[in-house]
Kinemage of the C-alpha trace (Angstrom):
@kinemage 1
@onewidth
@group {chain A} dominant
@subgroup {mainchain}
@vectorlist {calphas} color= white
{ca unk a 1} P -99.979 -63.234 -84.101
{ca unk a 2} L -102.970 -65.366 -84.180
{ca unk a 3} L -102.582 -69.356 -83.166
{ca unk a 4} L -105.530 -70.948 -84.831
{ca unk a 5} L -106.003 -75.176 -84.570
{ca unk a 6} L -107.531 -76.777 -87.209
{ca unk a 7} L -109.488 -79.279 -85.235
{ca unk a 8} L -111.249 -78.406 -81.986
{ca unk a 9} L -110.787 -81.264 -79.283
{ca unk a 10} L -113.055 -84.132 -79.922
{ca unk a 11} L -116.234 -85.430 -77.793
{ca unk a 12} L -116.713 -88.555 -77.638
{ca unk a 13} L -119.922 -90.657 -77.519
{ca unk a 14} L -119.328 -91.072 -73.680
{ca unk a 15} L -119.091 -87.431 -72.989
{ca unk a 16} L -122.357 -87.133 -74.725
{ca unk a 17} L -124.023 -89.793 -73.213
{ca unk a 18} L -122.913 -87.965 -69.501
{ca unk a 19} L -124.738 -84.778 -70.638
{ca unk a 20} L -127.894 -86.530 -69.756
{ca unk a 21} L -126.891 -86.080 -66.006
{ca unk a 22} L -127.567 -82.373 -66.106
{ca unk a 23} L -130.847 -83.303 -68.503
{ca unk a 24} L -131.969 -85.220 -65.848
{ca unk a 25} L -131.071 -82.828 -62.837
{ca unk a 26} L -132.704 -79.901 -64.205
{ca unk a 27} L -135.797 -82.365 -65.743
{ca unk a 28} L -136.398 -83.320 -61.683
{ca unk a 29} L -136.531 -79.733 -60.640
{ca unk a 30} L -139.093 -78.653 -63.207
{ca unk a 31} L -140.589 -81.612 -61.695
{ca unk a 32} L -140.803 -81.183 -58.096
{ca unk a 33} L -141.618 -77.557 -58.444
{ca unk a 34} L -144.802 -78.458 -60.057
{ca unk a 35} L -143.630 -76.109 -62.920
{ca unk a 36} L -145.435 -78.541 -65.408
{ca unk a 37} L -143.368 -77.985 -68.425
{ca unk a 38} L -141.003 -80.591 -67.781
{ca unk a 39} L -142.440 -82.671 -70.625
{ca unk a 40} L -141.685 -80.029 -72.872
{ca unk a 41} L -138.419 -79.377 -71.863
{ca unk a 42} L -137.524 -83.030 -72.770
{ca unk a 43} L -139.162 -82.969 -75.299
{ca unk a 44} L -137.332 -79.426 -76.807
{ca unk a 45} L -133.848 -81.087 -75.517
{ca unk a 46} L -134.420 -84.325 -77.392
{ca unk a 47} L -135.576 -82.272 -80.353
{ca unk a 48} L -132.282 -80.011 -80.609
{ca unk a 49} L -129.834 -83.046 -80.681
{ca unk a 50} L -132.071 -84.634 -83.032
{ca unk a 51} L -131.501 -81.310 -85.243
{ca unk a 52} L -127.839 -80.223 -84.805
{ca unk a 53} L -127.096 -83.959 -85.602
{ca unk a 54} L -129.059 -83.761 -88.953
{ca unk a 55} L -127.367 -79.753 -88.994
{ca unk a 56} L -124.195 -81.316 -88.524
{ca unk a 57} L -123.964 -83.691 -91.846
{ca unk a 58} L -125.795 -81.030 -94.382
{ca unk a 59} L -123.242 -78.207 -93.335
{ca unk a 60} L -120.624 -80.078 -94.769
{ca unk a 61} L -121.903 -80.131 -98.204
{ca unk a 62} L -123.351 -76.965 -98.091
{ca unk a 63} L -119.941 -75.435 -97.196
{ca unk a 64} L -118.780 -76.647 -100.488
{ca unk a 65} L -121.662 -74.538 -102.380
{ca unk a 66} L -119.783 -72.042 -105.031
{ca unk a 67} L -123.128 -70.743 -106.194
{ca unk a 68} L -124.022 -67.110 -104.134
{ca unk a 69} L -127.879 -68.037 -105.174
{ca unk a 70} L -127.684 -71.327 -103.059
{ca unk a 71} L -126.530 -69.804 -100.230
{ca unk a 72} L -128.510 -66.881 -100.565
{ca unk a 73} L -131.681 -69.640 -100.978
{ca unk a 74} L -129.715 -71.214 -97.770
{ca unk a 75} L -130.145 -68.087 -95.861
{ca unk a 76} L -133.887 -67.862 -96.482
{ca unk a 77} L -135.168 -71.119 -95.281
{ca unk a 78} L -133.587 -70.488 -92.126
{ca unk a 79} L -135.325 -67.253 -92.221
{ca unk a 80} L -138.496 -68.495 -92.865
{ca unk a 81} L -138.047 -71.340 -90.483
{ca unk a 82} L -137.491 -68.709 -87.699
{ca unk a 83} L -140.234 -66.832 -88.718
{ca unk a 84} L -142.504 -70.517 -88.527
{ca unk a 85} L -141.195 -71.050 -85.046
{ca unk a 86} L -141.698 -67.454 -83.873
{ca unk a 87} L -145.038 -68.113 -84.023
{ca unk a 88} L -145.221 -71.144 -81.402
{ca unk a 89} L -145.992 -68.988 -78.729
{ca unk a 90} L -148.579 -67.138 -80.570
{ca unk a 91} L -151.056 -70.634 -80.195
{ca unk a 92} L -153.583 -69.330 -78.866
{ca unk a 93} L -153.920 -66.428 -81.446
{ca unk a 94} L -153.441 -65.644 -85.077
{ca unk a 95} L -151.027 -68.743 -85.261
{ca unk a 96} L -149.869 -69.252 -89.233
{ca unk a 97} L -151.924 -66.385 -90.789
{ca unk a 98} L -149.408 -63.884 -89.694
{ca unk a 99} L -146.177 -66.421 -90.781
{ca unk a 100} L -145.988 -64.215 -93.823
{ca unk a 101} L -145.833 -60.858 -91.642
{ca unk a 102} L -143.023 -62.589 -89.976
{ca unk a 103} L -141.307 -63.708 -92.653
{ca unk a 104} L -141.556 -60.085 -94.098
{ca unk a 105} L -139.923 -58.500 -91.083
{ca unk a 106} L -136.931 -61.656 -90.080
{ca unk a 107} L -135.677 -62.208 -93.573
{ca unk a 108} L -134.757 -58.467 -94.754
{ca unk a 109} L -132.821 -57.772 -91.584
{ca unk a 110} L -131.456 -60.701 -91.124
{ca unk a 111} L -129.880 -61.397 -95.199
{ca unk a 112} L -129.107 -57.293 -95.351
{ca unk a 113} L -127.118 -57.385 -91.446
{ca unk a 114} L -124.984 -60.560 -93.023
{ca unk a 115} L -124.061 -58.974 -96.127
{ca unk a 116} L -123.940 -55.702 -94.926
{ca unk a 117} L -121.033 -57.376 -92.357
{ca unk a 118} L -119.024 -59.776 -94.161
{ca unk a 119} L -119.263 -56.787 -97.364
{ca unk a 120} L -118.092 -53.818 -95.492
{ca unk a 121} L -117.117 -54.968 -92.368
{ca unk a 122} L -115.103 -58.395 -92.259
{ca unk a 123} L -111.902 -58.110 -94.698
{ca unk a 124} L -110.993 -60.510 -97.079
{ca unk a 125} L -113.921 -62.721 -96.851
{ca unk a 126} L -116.854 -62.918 -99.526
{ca unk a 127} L -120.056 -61.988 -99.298
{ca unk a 128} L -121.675 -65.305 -99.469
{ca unk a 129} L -118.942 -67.383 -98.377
{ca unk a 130} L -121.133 -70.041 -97.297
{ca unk a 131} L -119.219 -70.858 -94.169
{ca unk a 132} L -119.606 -67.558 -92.930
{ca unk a 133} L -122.975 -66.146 -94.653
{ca unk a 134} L -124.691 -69.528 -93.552
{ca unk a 135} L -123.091 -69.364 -89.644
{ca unk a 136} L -123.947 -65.580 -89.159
{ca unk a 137} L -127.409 -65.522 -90.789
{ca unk a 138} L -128.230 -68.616 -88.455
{ca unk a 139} L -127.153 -66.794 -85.269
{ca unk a 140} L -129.063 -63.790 -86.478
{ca unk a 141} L -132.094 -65.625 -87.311
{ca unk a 142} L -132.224 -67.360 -83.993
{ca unk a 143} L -132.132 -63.869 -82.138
{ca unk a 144} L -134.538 -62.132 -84.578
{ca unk a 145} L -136.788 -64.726 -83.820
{ca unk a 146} L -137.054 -65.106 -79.681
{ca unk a 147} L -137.499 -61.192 -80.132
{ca unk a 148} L -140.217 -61.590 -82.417
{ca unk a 149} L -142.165 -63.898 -80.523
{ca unk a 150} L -141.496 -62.133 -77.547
{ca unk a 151} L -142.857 -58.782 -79.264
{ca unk a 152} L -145.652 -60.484 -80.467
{ca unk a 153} L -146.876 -61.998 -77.491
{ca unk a 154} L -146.844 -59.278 -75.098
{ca unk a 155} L -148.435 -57.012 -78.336
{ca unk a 156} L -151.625 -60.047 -78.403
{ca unk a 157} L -151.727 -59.636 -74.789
{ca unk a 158} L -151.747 -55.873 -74.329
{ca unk a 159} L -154.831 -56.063 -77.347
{ca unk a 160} L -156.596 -58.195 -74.874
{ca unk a 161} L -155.492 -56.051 -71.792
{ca unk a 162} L -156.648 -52.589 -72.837
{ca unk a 163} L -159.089 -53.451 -75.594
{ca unk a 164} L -161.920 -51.042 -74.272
{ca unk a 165} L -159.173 -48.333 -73.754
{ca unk a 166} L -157.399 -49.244 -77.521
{ca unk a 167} L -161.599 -49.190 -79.153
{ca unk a 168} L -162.356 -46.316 -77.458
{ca unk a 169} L -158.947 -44.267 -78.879
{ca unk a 170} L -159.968 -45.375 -82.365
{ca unk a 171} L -163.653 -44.315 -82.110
{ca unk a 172} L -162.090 -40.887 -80.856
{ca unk a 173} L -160.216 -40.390 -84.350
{ca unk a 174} L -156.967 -41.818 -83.737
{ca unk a 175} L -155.657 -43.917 -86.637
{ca unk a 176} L -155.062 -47.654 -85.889
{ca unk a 177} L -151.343 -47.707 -85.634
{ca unk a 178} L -151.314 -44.195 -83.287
{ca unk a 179} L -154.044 -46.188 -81.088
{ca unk a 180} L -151.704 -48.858 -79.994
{ca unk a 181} L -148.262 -46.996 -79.915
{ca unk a 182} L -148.057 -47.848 -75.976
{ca unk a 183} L -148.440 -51.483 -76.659
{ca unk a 184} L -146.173 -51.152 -79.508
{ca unk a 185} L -143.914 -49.561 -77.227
{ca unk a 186} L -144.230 -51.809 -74.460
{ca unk a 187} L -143.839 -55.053 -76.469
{ca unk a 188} L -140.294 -53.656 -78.333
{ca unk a 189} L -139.299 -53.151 -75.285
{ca unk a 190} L -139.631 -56.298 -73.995
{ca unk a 191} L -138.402 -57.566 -76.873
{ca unk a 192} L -135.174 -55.659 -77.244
{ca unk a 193} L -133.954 -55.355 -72.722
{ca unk a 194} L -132.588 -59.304 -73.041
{ca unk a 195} L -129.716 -58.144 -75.822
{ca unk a 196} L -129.461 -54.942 -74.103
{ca unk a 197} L -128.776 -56.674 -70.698
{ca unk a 198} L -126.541 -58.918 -72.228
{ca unk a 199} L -124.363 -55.775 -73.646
{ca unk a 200} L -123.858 -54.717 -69.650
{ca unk a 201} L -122.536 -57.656 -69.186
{ca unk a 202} L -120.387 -59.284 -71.846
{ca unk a 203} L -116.575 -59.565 -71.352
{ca unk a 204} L -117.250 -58.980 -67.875
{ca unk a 205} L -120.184 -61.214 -66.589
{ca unk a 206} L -119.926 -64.005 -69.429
{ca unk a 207} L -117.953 -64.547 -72.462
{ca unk a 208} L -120.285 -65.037 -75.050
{ca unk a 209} L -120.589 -67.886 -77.938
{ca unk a 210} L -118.681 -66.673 -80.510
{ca unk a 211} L -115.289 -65.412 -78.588
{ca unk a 212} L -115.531 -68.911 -76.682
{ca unk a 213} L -115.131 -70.731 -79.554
{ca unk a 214} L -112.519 -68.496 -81.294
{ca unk a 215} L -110.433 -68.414 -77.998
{ca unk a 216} L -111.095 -72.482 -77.319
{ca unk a 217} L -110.204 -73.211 -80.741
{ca unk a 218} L -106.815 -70.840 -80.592
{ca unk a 219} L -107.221 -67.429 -81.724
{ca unk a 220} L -106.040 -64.576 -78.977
{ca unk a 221} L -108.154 -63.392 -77.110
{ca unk a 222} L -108.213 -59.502 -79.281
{ca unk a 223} L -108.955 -60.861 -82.468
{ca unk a 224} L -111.687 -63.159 -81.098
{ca unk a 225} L -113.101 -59.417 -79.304
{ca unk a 226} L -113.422 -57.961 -82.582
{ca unk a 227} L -115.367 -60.460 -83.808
{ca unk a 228} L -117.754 -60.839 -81.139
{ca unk a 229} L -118.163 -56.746 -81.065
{ca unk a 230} L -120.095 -57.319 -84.628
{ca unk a 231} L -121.509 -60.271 -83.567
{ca unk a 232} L -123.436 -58.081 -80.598
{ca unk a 233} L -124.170 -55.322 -82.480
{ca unk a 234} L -125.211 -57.203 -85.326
{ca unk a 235} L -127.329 -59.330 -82.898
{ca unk a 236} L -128.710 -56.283 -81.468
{ca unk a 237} L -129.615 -55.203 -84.585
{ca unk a 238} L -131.558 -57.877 -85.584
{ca unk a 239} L -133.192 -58.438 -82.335
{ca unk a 240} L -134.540 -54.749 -82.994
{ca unk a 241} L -135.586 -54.145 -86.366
{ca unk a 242} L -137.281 -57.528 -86.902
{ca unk a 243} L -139.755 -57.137 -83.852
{ca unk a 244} L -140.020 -53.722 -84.647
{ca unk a 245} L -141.349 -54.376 -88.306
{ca unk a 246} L -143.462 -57.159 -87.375
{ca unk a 247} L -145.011 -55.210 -84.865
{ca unk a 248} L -145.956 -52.442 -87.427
{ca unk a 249} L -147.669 -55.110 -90.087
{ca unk a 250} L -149.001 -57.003 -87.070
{ca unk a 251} L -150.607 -53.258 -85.623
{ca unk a 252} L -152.218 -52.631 -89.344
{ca unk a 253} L -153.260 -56.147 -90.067
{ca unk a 254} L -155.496 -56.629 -86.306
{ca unk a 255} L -156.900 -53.214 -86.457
{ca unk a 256} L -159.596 -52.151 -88.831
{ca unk a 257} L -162.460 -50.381 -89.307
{ca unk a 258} L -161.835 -49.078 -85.265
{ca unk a 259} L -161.588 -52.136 -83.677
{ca unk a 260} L -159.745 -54.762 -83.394
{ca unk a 261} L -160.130 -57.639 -85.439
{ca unk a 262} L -160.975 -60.894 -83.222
{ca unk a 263} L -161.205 -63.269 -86.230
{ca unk a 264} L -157.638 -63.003 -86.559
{ca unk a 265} L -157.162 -63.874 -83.152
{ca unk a 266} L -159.418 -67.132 -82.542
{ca unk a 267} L -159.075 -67.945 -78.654
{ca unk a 268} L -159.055 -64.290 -77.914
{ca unk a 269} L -161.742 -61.854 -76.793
{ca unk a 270} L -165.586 -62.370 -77.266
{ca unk a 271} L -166.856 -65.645 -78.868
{ca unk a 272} L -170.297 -65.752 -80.585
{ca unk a 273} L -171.928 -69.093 -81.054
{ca unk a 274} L -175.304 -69.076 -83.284
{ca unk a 275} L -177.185 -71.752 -83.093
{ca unk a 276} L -180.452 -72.970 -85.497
{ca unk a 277} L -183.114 -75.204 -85.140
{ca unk a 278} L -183.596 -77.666 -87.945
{ca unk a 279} L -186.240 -80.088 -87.871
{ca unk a 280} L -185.996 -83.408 -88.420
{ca unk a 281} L -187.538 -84.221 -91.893
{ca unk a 282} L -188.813 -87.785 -91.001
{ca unk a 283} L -192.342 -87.665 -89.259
{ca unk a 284} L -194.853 -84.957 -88.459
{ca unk a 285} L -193.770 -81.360 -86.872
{ca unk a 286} L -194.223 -81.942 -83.213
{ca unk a 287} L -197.386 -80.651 -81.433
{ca unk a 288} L -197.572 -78.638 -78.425
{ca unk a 289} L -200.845 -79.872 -76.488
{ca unk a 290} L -200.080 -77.938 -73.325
{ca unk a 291} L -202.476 -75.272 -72.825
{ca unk a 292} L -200.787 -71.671 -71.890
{ca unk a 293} L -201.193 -70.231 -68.892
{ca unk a 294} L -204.576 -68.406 -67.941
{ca unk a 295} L -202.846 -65.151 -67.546
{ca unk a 296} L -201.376 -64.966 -71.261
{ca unk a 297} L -204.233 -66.025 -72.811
{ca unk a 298} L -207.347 -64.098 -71.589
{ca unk a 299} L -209.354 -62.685 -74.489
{ca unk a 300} L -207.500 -64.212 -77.088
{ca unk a 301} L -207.935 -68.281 -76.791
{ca unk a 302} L -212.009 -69.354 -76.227
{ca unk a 303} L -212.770 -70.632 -73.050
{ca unk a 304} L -214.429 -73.309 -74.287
{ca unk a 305} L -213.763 -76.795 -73.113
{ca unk a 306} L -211.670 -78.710 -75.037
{ca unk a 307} L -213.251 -81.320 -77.420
Protein backbone atom coordinates (compact mmCIF):
# COMPACT_ATOMS: atom_id res chain seq x y z
CA UNK A 1 0.00 0.00 0.00
CA UNK A 2 1.28 3.31 -0.94
CA UNK A 3 2.25 5.98 2.06
CA UNK A 4 2.05 9.30 0.35
CA UNK A 5 2.70 12.84 2.64
CA UNK A 6 1.02 15.69 1.68
CA UNK A 7 3.76 18.15 2.35
CA UNK A 8 7.40 17.46 1.50
CA UNK A 9 9.81 18.70 4.39
CA UNK A 10 10.32 22.37 4.25
CA UNK A 11 13.64 24.48 3.34
CA UNK A 12 14.15 27.18 4.92
CA UNK A 13 15.70 30.52 3.86
CA UNK A 14 18.96 29.43 5.71
CA UNK A 15 19.30 26.21 3.89
CA UNK A 16 19.06 28.21 0.78
CA UNK A 17 21.26 30.78 1.62
CA UNK A 18 24.08 27.66 2.45
CA UNK A 19 23.64 26.43 -1.16
CA UNK A 20 25.84 29.25 -2.16
CA UNK A 21 28.81 27.27 -0.57
CA UNK A 22 28.80 24.71 -3.33
CA UNK A 23 28.03 27.89 -5.91
CA UNK A 24 31.01 29.25 -4.78
CA UNK A 25 33.25 25.99 -4.66
CA UNK A 26 32.53 24.93 -8.04
CA UNK A 27 32.55 28.99 -9.30
CA UNK A 28 36.53 28.89 -7.94
CA UNK A 29 37.35 25.81 -9.89
CA UNK A 30 36.02 27.06 -13.20
CA UNK A 31 38.17 29.77 -12.06
CA UNK A 32 41.51 28.50 -11.39
CA UNK A 33 41.34 26.15 -14.29
CA UNK A 34 41.24 29.03 -16.58
CA UNK A 35 38.03 27.37 -18.00
CA UNK A 36 36.65 30.99 -18.61
CA UNK A 37 33.02 30.32 -18.34
CA UNK A 38 32.76 30.94 -14.82
CA UNK A 39 30.89 34.19 -15.48
CA UNK A 40 28.39 32.33 -17.20
CA UNK A 41 27.92 29.78 -14.88
CA UNK A 42 26.92 32.47 -12.29
CA UNK A 43 25.30 34.03 -14.30
CA UNK A 44 22.98 30.67 -15.55
CA UNK A 45 22.79 29.76 -11.58
CA UNK A 46 21.50 33.18 -10.61
CA UNK A 47 19.18 33.03 -13.60
CA UNK A 48 17.46 29.55 -12.62
CA UNK A 49 16.54 30.68 -9.00
CA UNK A 50 15.42 33.81 -10.40
CA UNK A 51 13.00 31.51 -12.66
CA UNK A 52 11.82 28.56 -10.48
CA UNK A 53 10.98 31.37 -7.92
CA UNK A 54 8.74 33.23 -10.49
CA UNK A 55 7.79 29.15 -11.68
CA UNK A 56 6.98 28.57 -8.26
CA UNK A 57 4.00 31.29 -7.65
CA UNK A 58 2.31 30.89 -11.38
CA UNK A 59 2.06 26.98 -10.89
CA UNK A 60 -0.23 27.49 -8.26
CA UNK A 61 -2.82 29.20 -10.21
CA UNK A 62 -2.28 27.43 -13.15
CA UNK A 63 -2.97 24.13 -11.29
CA UNK A 64 -6.37 25.43 -10.70
CA UNK A 65 -7.01 25.84 -14.67
CA UNK A 66 -10.33 23.62 -15.59
CA UNK A 67 -10.06 24.71 -19.20
CA UNK A 68 -8.01 21.70 -21.43
CA UNK A 69 -7.31 24.80 -24.03
CA UNK A 70 -5.29 26.69 -21.26
CA UNK A 71 -3.28 24.05 -20.47
CA UNK A 72 -2.92 22.88 -23.80
CA UNK A 73 -1.83 26.88 -24.59
CA UNK A 74 0.35 26.16 -21.22
CA UNK A 75 2.10 23.35 -22.85
CA UNK A 76 3.07 25.34 -25.94
CA UNK A 77 4.87 28.27 -24.55
CA UNK A 78 7.04 26.01 -22.81
CA UNK A 79 7.51 24.39 -26.08
CA UNK A 80 8.30 27.26 -27.86
CA UNK A 81 10.43 28.59 -25.09
CA UNK A 82 12.59 25.39 -25.43
CA UNK A 83 12.70 25.66 -28.89
CA UNK A 84 14.01 29.74 -28.28
CA UNK A 85 16.66 28.46 -25.94
CA UNK A 86 17.75 25.53 -28.13
CA UNK A 87 19.03 27.88 -30.24
CA UNK A 88 21.65 29.63 -27.76
CA UNK A 89 24.28 27.55 -28.82
CA UNK A 90 23.59 27.99 -32.40
CA UNK A 91 25.14 31.98 -32.00
CA UNK A 92 27.33 31.91 -34.25
CA UNK A 93 24.97 30.53 -37.03
CA UNK A 94 21.43 30.70 -38.25
CA UNK A 95 20.43 31.93 -34.65
CA UNK A 96 16.36 32.87 -34.69
CA UNK A 97 15.65 32.14 -38.41
CA UNK A 98 15.47 28.49 -37.73
CA UNK A 99 13.28 29.10 -34.15
CA UNK A 100 10.32 28.13 -36.26
CA UNK A 101 12.06 24.74 -37.52
CA UNK A 102 12.50 24.14 -33.89
CA UNK A 103 9.41 24.89 -32.76
CA UNK A 104 8.01 22.56 -35.57
CA UNK A 105 9.99 19.56 -34.42
CA UNK A 106 9.82 20.18 -30.00
CA UNK A 107 6.16 20.96 -29.80
CA UNK A 108 4.51 17.84 -31.74
CA UNK A 109 6.55 15.34 -29.77
CA UNK A 110 6.55 16.80 -26.86
CA UNK A 111 2.24 17.70 -26.50
CA UNK A 112 1.56 14.07 -28.46
CA UNK A 113 4.29 11.95 -25.76
CA UNK A 114 2.14 13.79 -22.74
CA UNK A 115 -1.15 12.94 -23.96
CA UNK A 116 -0.28 9.92 -25.49
CA UNK A 117 0.93 8.96 -21.55
CA UNK A 118 -1.41 10.32 -19.17
CA UNK A 119 -4.38 9.00 -22.12
CA UNK A 120 -3.32 5.47 -22.48
CA UNK A 121 -0.83 4.96 -20.13
CA UNK A 122 -1.39 6.58 -16.54
CA UNK A 123 -4.94 5.35 -15.09
CA UNK A 124 -7.36 7.47 -13.68
CA UNK A 125 -5.82 10.72 -14.44
CA UNK A 126 -7.02 13.21 -17.29
CA UNK A 127 -5.53 14.12 -20.14
CA UNK A 128 -4.84 17.66 -19.38
CA UNK A 129 -4.88 17.54 -15.78
CA UNK A 130 -2.85 20.51 -15.46
CA UNK A 131 -0.76 19.23 -12.61
CA UNK A 132 0.36 16.46 -14.52
CA UNK A 133 0.11 17.63 -18.38
CA UNK A 134 2.00 20.92 -17.27
CA UNK A 135 4.88 18.80 -15.01
CA UNK A 136 5.48 16.11 -17.78
CA UNK A 137 5.43 18.38 -20.86
CA UNK A 138 8.06 20.60 -18.89
CA UNK A 139 10.41 17.66 -18.23
CA UNK A 140 9.94 16.64 -21.82
CA UNK A 141 10.54 19.95 -23.20
CA UNK A 142 13.70 20.44 -21.24
CA UNK A 143 15.16 17.08 -22.73
CA UNK A 144 13.85 17.69 -26.29
CA UNK A 145 15.61 20.73 -26.15
CA UNK A 146 19.50 19.97 -24.86
CA UNK A 147 19.07 17.23 -27.70
CA UNK A 148 18.15 19.66 -30.15
CA UNK A 149 20.80 21.98 -29.62
CA UNK A 150 23.13 19.36 -29.29
CA UNK A 151 21.96 17.92 -32.84
CA UNK A 152 22.11 21.11 -34.24
CA UNK A 153 25.40 22.11 -33.32
CA UNK A 154 27.42 19.23 -34.22
CA UNK A 155 25.02 19.22 -37.74
CA UNK A 156 26.45 23.35 -38.28
CA UNK A 157 29.75 22.03 -37.51
CA UNK A 158 29.98 18.92 -39.66
CA UNK A 159 28.53 21.59 -42.73
CA UNK A 160 31.62 23.51 -42.00
CA UNK A 161 33.85 20.32 -41.55
CA UNK A 162 33.19 18.49 -44.81
CA UNK A 163 31.75 21.27 -46.92
CA UNK A 164 34.00 20.49 -50.06
CA UNK A 165 33.19 16.72 -49.52
CA UNK A 166 29.08 17.59 -48.80
CA UNK A 167 29.33 20.26 -52.42
CA UNK A 168 31.04 17.89 -54.20
CA UNK A 169 28.22 14.85 -53.36
CA UNK A 170 25.54 17.29 -54.49
CA UNK A 171 27.25 18.33 -57.77
CA UNK A 172 27.56 14.41 -58.32
CA UNK A 173 23.58 14.03 -58.29
CA UNK A 174 22.86 13.26 -54.85
CA UNK A 175 19.79 15.06 -53.49
CA UNK A 176 20.42 17.50 -50.56
CA UNK A 177 19.11 15.49 -47.71
CA UNK A 178 21.05 12.00 -49.11
CA UNK A 179 24.28 14.40 -49.25
CA UNK A 180 24.45 14.96 -45.58
CA UNK A 181 22.99 11.62 -44.15
CA UNK A 182 26.53 11.05 -42.29
CA UNK A 183 26.26 14.34 -40.58
CA UNK A 184 22.71 13.69 -39.97
CA UNK A 185 23.76 10.56 -38.58
CA UNK A 186 26.52 11.72 -36.62
CA UNK A 187 24.71 14.67 -34.97
CA UNK A 188 21.47 12.21 -33.77
CA UNK A 189 23.80 10.40 -32.42
CA UNK A 190 25.27 12.70 -30.37
CA UNK A 191 22.22 13.89 -29.57
CA UNK A 192 20.44 10.76 -28.45
CA UNK A 193 24.02 8.56 -26.37
CA UNK A 194 23.37 11.06 -23.07
CA UNK A 195 19.60 9.41 -22.50
CA UNK A 196 20.88 6.23 -23.73
CA UNK A 197 23.78 6.26 -21.15
CA UNK A 198 21.58 7.29 -18.61
CA UNK A 199 19.23 4.04 -19.33
CA UNK A 200 22.59 1.78 -18.39
CA UNK A 201 22.62 3.27 -15.50
CA UNK A 202 19.39 4.19 -13.73
CA UNK A 203 18.28 2.24 -10.60
CA UNK A 204 21.68 1.13 -10.40
CA UNK A 205 24.19 4.09 -10.83
CA UNK A 206 21.65 7.00 -9.81
CA UNK A 207 18.10 7.26 -8.94
CA UNK A 208 16.74 9.64 -11.15
CA UNK A 209 14.40 12.90 -10.52
CA UNK A 210 11.21 11.66 -10.62
CA UNK A 211 11.48 8.30 -8.31
CA UNK A 212 13.49 10.66 -5.79
CA UNK A 213 10.81 12.72 -5.26
CA UNK A 214 8.03 10.05 -5.22
CA UNK A 215 10.15 7.92 -2.73
CA UNK A 216 11.26 11.31 -0.56
CA UNK A 217 7.82 12.41 -0.49
CA UNK A 218 6.42 8.67 0.62
CA UNK A 219 5.39 6.51 -2.09
CA UNK A 220 7.24 2.81 -2.11
CA UNK A 221 9.75 2.46 -3.82
CA UNK A 222 7.60 0.03 -6.87
CA UNK A 223 5.08 2.43 -7.56
CA UNK A 224 7.58 5.31 -7.77
CA UNK A 225 9.60 2.57 -10.53
CA UNK A 226 6.68 2.54 -12.64
CA UNK A 227 6.51 5.91 -12.93
CA UNK A 228 9.94 6.71 -13.66
CA UNK A 229 9.96 3.66 -16.41
CA UNK A 230 7.56 6.18 -18.56
CA UNK A 231 9.27 8.97 -17.50
CA UNK A 232 12.65 7.40 -19.35
CA UNK A 233 11.10 6.14 -22.13
CA UNK A 234 9.04 9.01 -22.62
CA UNK A 235 12.24 11.13 -22.16
CA UNK A 236 13.95 9.03 -24.59
CA UNK A 237 11.44 9.56 -26.85
CA UNK A 238 11.48 13.01 -26.97
CA UNK A 239 15.14 13.38 -26.85
CA UNK A 240 14.91 11.36 -30.27
CA UNK A 241 12.25 12.41 -32.43
CA UNK A 242 12.64 16.16 -31.79
CA UNK A 243 16.42 16.29 -32.93
CA UNK A 244 15.63 13.95 -35.43
CA UNK A 245 12.89 16.23 -37.12
CA UNK A 246 14.76 19.30 -36.72
CA UNK A 247 17.58 17.85 -38.28
CA UNK A 248 15.50 16.90 -41.42
CA UNK A 249 13.93 20.70 -41.87
CA UNK A 250 17.32 22.04 -40.80
CA UNK A 251 19.11 19.50 -43.81
CA UNK A 252 16.36 20.94 -46.50
CA UNK A 253 16.33 24.50 -45.36
CA UNK A 254 20.69 24.99 -45.58
CA UNK A 255 20.96 23.07 -48.73
CA UNK A 256 19.87 24.35 -52.08
CA UNK A 257 20.53 24.60 -55.40
CA UNK A 258 23.87 22.06 -54.51
CA UNK A 259 25.38 23.90 -52.00
CA UNK A 260 25.00 24.93 -48.97
CA UNK A 261 23.46 28.01 -48.13
CA UNK A 262 25.99 30.41 -46.11
CA UNK A 263 23.48 33.29 -45.76
CA UNK A 264 21.69 31.27 -43.39
CA UNK A 265 24.63 30.72 -41.48
CA UNK A 266 26.29 34.34 -40.99
CA UNK A 267 29.72 33.68 -39.07
CA UNK A 268 30.20 30.54 -41.04
CA UNK A 269 32.20 29.72 -44.16
CA UNK A 270 33.40 32.31 -46.82
CA UNK A 271 32.64 36.06 -46.26
CA UNK A 272 32.51 38.47 -49.25
CA UNK A 273 32.94 42.14 -48.58
CA UNK A 274 32.32 44.57 -51.75
CA UNK A 275 33.41 47.64 -51.46
CA UNK A 276 32.65 51.05 -53.86
CA UNK A 277 34.19 54.14 -54.36
CA UNK A 278 31.98 57.17 -54.08
CA UNK A 279 33.27 60.48 -54.54
CA UNK A 280 32.84 63.15 -52.52
CA UNK A 281 30.37 65.62 -54.21
CA UNK A 282 31.90 68.88 -52.73
CA UNK A 283 34.94 70.16 -54.88
CA UNK A 284 36.56 69.11 -58.12
CA UNK A 285 37.37 65.22 -59.02
CA UNK A 286 40.91 64.86 -57.90
CA UNK A 287 43.77 65.01 -60.47
CA UNK A 288 46.47 62.63 -60.92
CA UNK A 289 49.66 64.80 -62.00
CA UNK A 290 52.11 61.94 -61.65
CA UNK A 291 53.42 60.95 -64.88
CA UNK A 292 53.38 56.92 -65.53
CA UNK A 293 56.19 55.12 -65.79
CA UNK A 294 58.37 55.20 -69.10
CA UNK A 295 57.84 51.57 -69.67
CA UNK A 296 53.84 51.72 -69.82
CA UNK A 297 53.68 54.53 -71.76
CA UNK A 298 55.98 54.31 -74.85
CA UNK A 299 54.10 55.09 -78.06
CA UNK A 300 51.05 56.07 -76.55
CA UNK A 301 51.72 59.45 -74.32
CA UNK A 302 53.98 62.31 -76.51
CA UNK A 303 57.24 62.82 -75.34
CA UNK A 304 56.95 66.19 -75.32
CA UNK A 305 57.92 68.26 -72.36
CA UNK A 306 55.41 69.23 -70.24
CA UNK A 307 54.04 72.83 -70.55
Amino acid sequence: MSRVLLEAPPITTVGLWLLLIPVVVVWWVLRSASVGNEGRFIHAAVRGAVQLSIVGYVLVPLFDVEHDALVLLAMCVICCLAAFFSLGVLGSGPGLGLWPLAVAAILPVVVGLTVFALGAVVGGVGTFEPRYAITLSGMLAGNAMNATALAGERFLTGLTERRSEIEDRLLSGLRGRAAVAPQVAAALRAAVTPSVNSLFAVGLVSFPGMMTGQIMAGEDPLPAAFWQMMIMALWTSAATLAPRVFLHLLAGRMLRDHRIQDELAPGRGPAFRVETYAPDAVGPPPVFRERPPESMTRGFIDDAPEQ
